[in-house]
N, C-alpha and C positions, 0 to 999 in steps of 0.2 A: 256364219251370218254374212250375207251381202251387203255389200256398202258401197253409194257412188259416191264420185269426188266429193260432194260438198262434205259431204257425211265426213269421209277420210279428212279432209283438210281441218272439217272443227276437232278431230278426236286427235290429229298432231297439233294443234294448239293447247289444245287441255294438257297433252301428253308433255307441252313446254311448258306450260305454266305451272305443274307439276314440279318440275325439276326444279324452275327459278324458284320457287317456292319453298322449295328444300333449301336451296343452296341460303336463302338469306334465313330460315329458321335455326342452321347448321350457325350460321355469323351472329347469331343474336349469344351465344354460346352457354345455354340453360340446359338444364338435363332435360323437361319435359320442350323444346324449341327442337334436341336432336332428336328424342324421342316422336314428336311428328315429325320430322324429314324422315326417319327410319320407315313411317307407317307409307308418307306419300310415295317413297320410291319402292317401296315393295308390293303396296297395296294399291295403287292408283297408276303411276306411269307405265309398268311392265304391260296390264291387261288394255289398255290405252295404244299403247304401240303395239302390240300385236292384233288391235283388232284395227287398227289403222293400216299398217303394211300388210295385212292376211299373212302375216310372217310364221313358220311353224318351226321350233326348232329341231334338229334332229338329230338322237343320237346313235353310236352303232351298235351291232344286234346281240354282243356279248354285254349290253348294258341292258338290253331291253329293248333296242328299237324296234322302229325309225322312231316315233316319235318318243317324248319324255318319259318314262314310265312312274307310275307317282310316288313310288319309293326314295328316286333320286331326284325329284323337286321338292318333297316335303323334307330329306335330309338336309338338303342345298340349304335349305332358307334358316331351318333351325339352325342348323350348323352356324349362321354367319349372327342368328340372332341371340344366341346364348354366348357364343365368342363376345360379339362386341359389350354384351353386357354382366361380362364377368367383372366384380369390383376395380381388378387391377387396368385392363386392356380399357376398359371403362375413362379412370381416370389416367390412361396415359395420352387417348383421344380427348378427350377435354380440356388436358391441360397445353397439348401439343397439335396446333390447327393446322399443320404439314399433315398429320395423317386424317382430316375430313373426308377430302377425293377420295382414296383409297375405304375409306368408310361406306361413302356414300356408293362406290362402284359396288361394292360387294352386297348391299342392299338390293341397288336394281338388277344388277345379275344372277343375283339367286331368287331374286321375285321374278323373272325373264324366264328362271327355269322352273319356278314353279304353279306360274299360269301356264305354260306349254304344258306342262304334267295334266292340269287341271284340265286344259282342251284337251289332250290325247286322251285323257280314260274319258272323257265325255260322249267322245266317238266309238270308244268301244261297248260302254257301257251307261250310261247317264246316271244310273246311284254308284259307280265308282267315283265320280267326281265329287257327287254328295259327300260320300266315305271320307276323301281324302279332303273336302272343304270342312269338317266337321271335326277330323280329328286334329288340322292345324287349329281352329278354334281353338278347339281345347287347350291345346298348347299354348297359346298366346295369353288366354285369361288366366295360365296357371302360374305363367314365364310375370307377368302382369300384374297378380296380384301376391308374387313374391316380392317384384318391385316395390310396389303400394304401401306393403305393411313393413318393410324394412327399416331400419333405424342405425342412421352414424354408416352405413355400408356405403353410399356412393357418393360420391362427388358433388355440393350443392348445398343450396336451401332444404329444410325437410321437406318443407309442404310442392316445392317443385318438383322435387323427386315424387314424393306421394303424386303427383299429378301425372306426372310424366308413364307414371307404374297405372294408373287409372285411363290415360289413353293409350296403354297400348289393350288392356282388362278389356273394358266399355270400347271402346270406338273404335280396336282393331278385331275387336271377336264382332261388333256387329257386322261388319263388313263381310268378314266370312258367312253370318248368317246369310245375308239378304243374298250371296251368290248363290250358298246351298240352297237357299229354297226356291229362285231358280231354276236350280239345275235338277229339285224336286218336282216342279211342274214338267220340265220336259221329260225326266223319266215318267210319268204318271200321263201323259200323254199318249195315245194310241198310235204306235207304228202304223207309217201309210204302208198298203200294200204292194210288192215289190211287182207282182205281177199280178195277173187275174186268176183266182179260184178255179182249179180245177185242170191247171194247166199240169201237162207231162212233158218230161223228157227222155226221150228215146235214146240207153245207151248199147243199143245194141245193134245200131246202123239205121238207113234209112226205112221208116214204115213200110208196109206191103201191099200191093196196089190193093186201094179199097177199102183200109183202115180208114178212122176217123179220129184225129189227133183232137183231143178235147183241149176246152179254150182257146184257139188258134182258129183263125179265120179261114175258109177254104176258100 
């Protein structure tokens, strides 16, 4: 997607307001306050600044490149989102505000790596993108609503906790939906064609005086 300045300049402010946004839900220090700063910097800043800078990450070709392949953005993100909400790693971030930064870093870099994933299969394919936006869902309402129904496991108020486990359920699997569908409309959109009907390509040297190269203007 094409974007001129103005565009770019509103979508790096969102992409700050984003972050400031986290950092003071991270200082309010409630499970369901880090639980949205998790959502904003993985779900909101990453797809923000990359559609801001046209930034594309890249990785190298014994991983799958050039670009992200969606294996190693859908692993990236769980990865960081099951770690940080293991009971213990949990209440050692909660209780100890030296390790937020590094929390919160690990959030937007594995959401950095897994909108790149998300673009790249969209280039190759547009229901891979689907695929992989629909199976992170999944993940998040299941990650989500083990949160939710927990009891005496984390760190907090119950009903905080309950909430905190209901936006990542509710408000972090919508978010997945409305991209997948989306990126449903642009699969389901009809390829423009690349050239005119009818056209050839001669691989076997220049035509022969008097041939007639079809679709090709004489």
């Amino acid at each position: 997607m094409k974007t001129d300045g103005t565009t770019r300049a509103l979508l790096w402010k969102l992409a700050l307001i984003s972050v400031l946004a986290a950092v003071y839900l991270f200082r309010l220090g409630s499970f369901s306050g880090h639980m949205t700063a998790h959502l904003l910097l993985s779900l909101a800043t990453p797809p923000l600044v990359l559609a801001a800078s046209g930034w594309q990450l890249q990785t190298p070709r014994w991983l799958g490149g050039p670009g992200v392949p969606f294996w190693l953005g859908f692993l990236a993100l769980n990865l960081v989102t099951v770690l940080v909400h293991l009971p213990g790693v949990n209440r050692a971030v909660m209780m100890d505000p030296s390790l937020t930064p590094l929390e919160g870093l690990a959030f937007a870099a594995s959401g950095l790596l897994f909108w790149s994933a998300v673009k790249a299969s969209a280039v190759r394919a547009p229901w891979g993108a689907v695929g992989l936006l629909a199976t992170q869902m999944a993940a998040c309402a299941l990650l989500g609503a083990a949160i939710t129904f927990s009891r005496g496991v984390y760190m907090g108020r119950p009903d905080d906790v309950s909430l905190g486990g209901v936006l990542m359920w509710v408000a972090g699997g919508a978010v997945y939906m409305v991209w997948g569908m989306v990126y449903v409309t642009r699969a389901l959109r009809p390829p423009d064609p690349a050239r005119p009907t009818g056209t050839r390509l001669s691989l076997t040297g220049p035509p022969l005086p008097g041939a007639v190269i079809h679709g090709k203007d004489s």
